[in-house]
N, C-alpha and C positions, 0 to 999 in steps of 0.2 A: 206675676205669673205663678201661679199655686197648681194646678193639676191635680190629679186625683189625692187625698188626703188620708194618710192613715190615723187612723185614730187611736186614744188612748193610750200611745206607747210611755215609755216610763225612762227618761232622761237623768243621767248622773251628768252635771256641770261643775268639773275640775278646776279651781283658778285662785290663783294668787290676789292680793291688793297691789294693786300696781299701778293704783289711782286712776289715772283716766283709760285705762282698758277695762275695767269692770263695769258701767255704763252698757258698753256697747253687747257685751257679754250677756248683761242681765236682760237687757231689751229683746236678745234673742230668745232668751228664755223666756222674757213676758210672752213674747207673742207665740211661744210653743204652746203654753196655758190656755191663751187666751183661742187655742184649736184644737181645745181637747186635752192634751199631753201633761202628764204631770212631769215634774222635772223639780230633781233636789240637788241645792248648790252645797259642793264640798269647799268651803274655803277659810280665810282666817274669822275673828271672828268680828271683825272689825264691816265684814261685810254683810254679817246677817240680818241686821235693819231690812237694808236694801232689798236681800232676796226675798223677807214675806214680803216687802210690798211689791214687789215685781209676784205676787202669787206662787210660790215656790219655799217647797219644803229646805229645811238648814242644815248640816252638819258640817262642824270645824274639822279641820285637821290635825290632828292628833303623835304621832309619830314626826309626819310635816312638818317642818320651821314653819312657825306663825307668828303673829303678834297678835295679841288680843286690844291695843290702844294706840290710835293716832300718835301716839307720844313716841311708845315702841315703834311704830314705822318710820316717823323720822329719823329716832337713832339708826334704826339700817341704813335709811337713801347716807344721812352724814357718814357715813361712814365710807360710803360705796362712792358717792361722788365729792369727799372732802379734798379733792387736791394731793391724795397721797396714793398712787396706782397700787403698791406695794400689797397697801392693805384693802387697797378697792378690789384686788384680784382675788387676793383671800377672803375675804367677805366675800363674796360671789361664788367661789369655787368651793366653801365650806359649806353655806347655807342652801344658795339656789341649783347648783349646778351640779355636783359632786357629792358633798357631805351629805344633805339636805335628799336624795335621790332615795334611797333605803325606804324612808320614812313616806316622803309624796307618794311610791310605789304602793307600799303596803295600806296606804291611809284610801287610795282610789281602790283598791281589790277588796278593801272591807266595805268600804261605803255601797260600791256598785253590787256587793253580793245583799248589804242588809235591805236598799230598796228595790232589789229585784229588778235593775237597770237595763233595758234591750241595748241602747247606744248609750256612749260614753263622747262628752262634748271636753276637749282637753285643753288646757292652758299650751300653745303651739311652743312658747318659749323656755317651759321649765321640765326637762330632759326627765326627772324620775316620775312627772305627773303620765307623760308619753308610755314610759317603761309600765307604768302600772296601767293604764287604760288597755294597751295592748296583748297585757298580760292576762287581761280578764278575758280574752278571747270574744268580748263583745264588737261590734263593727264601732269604729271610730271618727269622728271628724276632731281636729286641729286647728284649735280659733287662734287665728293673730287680729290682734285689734288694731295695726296700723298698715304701713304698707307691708309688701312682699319682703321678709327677713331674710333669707335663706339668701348666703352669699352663691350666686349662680352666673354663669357667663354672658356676657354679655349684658350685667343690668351692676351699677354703682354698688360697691358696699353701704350696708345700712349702718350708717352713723357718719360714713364720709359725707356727704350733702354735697356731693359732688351730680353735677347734670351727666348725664346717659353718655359716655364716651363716643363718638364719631372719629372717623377716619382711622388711621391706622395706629398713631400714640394712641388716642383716644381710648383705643379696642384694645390694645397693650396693656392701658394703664387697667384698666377695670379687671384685663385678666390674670394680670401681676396680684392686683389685691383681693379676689377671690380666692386664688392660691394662697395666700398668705393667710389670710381668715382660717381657711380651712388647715392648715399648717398648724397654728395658734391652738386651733380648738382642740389639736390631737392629744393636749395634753390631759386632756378629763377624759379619752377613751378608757385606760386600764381601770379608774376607779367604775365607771359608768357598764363597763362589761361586768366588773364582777357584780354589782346589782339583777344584769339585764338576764347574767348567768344561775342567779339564783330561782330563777322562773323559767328555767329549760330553753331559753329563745336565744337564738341564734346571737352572738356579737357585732356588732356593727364596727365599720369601719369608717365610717367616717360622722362625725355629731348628729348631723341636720338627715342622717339614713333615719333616724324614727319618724321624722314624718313619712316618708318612703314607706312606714308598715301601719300608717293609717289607710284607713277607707277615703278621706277626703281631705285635705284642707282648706277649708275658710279663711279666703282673706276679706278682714268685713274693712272694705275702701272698692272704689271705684278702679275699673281698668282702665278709664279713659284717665284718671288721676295719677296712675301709679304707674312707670315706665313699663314696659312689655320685652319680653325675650323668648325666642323657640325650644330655649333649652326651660324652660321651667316642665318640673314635669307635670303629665297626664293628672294625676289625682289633684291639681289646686284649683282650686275656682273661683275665683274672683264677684263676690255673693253681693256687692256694693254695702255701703256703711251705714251701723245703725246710731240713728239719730238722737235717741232717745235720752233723755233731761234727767239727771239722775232724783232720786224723792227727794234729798235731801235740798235740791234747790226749785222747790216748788211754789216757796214764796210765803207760806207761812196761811196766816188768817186773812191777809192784806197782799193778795198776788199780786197789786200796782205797786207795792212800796219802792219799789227799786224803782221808777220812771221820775225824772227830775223834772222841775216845772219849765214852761217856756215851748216854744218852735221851733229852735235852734235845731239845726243836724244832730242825730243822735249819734257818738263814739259811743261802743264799747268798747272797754278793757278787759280782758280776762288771761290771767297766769296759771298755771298749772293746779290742778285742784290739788297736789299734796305736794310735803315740802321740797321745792328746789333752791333755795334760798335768793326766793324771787321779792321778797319785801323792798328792796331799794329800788327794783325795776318799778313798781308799783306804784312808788313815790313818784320817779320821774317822770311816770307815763301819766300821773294824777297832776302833777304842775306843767308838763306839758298841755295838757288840754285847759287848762288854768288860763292860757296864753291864747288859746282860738276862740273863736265866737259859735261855740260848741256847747252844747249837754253832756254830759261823759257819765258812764254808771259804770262804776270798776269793782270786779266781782272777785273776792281775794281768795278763796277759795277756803278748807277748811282750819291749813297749815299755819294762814297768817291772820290775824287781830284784826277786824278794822279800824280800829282805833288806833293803831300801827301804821297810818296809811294817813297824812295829815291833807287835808283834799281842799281847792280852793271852791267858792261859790258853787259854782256851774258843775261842778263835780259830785255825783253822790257815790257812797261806797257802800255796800254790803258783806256780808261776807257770801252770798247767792243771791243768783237771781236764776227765772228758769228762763235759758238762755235761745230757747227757741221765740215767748215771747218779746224778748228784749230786740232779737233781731226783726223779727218781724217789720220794728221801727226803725233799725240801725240805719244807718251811713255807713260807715266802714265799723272794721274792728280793728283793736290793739294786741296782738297774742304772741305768746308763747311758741305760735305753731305748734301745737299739741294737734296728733290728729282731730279728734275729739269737736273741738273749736274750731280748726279750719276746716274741716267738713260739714260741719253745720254751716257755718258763714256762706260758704260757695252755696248748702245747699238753697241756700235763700238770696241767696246774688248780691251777697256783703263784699264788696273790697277789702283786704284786710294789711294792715302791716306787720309784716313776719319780725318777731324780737327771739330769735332762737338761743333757748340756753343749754341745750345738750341733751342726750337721747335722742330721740328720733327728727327732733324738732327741724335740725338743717335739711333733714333729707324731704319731710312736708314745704319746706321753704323753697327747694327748689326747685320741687312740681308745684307751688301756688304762680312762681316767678315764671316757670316757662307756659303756665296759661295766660298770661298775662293780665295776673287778677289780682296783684298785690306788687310792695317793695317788701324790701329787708334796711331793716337796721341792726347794728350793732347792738351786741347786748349789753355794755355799757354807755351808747350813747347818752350824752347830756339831754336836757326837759325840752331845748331850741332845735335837736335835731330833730328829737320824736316828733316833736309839731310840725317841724317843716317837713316830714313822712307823710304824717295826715294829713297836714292843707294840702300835699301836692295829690294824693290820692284824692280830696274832697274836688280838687279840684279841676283836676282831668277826667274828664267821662272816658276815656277810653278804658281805667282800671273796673269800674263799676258795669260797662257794659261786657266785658268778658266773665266778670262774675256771673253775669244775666245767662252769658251763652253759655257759661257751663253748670248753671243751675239746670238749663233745660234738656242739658245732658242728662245732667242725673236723674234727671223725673223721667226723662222715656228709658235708661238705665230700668229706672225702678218697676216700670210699666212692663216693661219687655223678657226683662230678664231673671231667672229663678235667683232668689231670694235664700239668705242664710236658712230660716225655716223651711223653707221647701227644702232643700238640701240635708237639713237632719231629719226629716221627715223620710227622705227618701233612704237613711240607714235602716230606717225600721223592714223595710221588704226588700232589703239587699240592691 
């Protein structure tokens, strides 16, 4: 549902590499282009490929923490999720949250003023991108690329992967740990005011009050997927998720190479496109399928080697495949839970088994588990558990036909209801 369309208008797209959120980001911006709209992405430079071939003008970030090389981005994630909170907090609190804020501010007020930007599309997660898009006094929307972030009552903290609290523990427990979230984050107020203070704007009081001084936020995932609460406020809107196969897994000269031979059910595998130091899961999930009377194509993404990945027969690896056609074919999938992957899969009525390694991934696992369109395994399970995951999903229709029902969610979702684009479209005339 598109509705009157303004044309022409001139898009600054704010955002980090944060691997599987930038897909869905860029797809938005394809289809800005692809109706008229020009739109220049401000981000590291590891992303600039991507956005000329999504049609869209480039500029890095500059003042902004970046990394200009895959190599550089894993030393941050090692860093941020090596097992040491200490320095995971500092890291975090130095580069993306805190330290890092000065620089994202001032890197979005230059970019938006050199392409003459009407609306500013902002990375929802990273506090000085918000400070600066707001500052520019242009109208804003606020992309999150997964579910609903924003610790809010009556809905799980994001990263607990906890199911929607019921009854009255239940309703405790959830509002003990929004208080507490919100508690936690009080501690980047003082640095984040004096930024927020360097541009006349008012101080906020509590972290997640910037998106409060956007015009909208986008969350690109389904509302039928992502639990629901009355307190969520007025400006968020639930735009449903874009699906869109990043270029760099397009397949190359030989768009079949990744289909293995045979008529066997198709598995796919697929881990997190950047580093989570998912290469052992990879193995097991490649000797798992080893063990069924399956096809498997496991796609390692760009972090890990395939040749790091030792695969029996039946199993082909790449390091892409474009994963919309791979499903097309599939049977089930093997994942990460990465939004990304589990929203395609559903959108194609894939069964999938959820192998969640941290981030967001628990909290996608447990809205895949209460549609009743997937299991969970362990993230270290052994190659015999994986398999006995899979054959019981290959083998019960009940996980494949819930995939079916809410694939056809999502298509009247997408049919019915306004659309990421139609909603930055509708910044341009207020």
């Amino acid at each position: 549902m598109t509705g009157q369309r303004a044309r022409g208008g001139r898009f600054l797209l704010a955002i980090i590499d944060g691997g599987g959120t930038v897909p869905p980001a860029l797809g938005l911006a394809a289809e800005l282009v692809r109706r008229g709209h020009a739109v220049t992405v401000l981000a590291d430079p590891t992303v600039a490929p991507s956005a000329r071939a999504a049609g869209c003008g480039f500029t890095s970030w500059r003042a902004g923490p970046h990394f200009a090389s895959l190599a550089e981005q894993t030393t941050l994630i090692a860093a941020i999720e090596g097992g040491n909170p200490v320095r995971a907090f500092r890291v975090a609190r130095d580069r993306l949250i805190c330290g890092g804020a000065p620089g994202f501010a001032a890197d979005v007020i230059g970019a938006a003023r050199e392409v003459g930007a009407d609306a500013v599309l902002a990375e929802a997660a990273v506090p000085g991108i918000l400070i600066g898009a707001t500052a520019t006094g242009l109208p804003t929307a606020a992309l999150m690329a997964n579910v609903y972030m924003r610790p809010t009552r009556g809905l799980p903290v994001m990263g607990t992967g906890w199911r929607q609290g019921t009854g009255r523990v239940g309703r405790a427990r959830d509002t003990l740990a929004v208080a507490a979230a919100r508690r936690a984050s009080a501690i980047f107020l003082p640095p984040l005011n004096g930024t927020i203070a360097a541009y006349d704007l008012p101080p906020i009081g509590d972290l997640f009050e910037l998106l409060d001084r956007c015009a909208e936020v986008l969350v690109l995932t389904s509302p039928s997927f992502d639990f629901s609460s009355p307190h969520i406020p007025p400006n968020v809107r639930f735009v449903g998720p874009q699906l869109d196969d990043p270029d760099w897994a397009a397949g190359g000269a030989d768009p079949g190479s990744w289909r293995p031979p045979g008529d066997a059910p198709l598995v796919l595998v697929a881990g997190s496109s950047i580093f989570q130091r998912q290469t052992d899961l990879l193995r097991r999930a490649a000797a798992a399928l080893g063990r069924l009377p399956v096809r498997g194509v496991l796609t390692t993404g760009r972090a890990v080697d395939p040749t790091d990945v030792p695969a029996p027969p039946n199993v082909r690896v790449v390091s892409a495949a474009p994963h919309r056609a791979v499903l097309a074919e599939a049977a089930a999938v093997v994942t990460h839970a990465g939004h990304g992957i589990t929203l395609k899969a559903l959108a194609a009525g894939i069964p999938l088994i959820c192998v969640p390694m941290g981030r967001d991934q628990k909290d996608n696992t447990v809205r895949v588990l209460r549609l009743g369109a997937g299991v969970r395994v362990d993230r270290d399970a052994p190659p015999d558990r994986i398999a006995a995951a899979v054959n019981t999903v290959l083998r019960d229709p009940a996980y494949a036909r819930a995939a079916l029902e809410f694939a056809d969610r999502l298509a009247v979702e997408a049919r019915t209801r306004p659309r990421a684009a139609d909603r930055a479209e509708a910044l341009l005339h207020g």
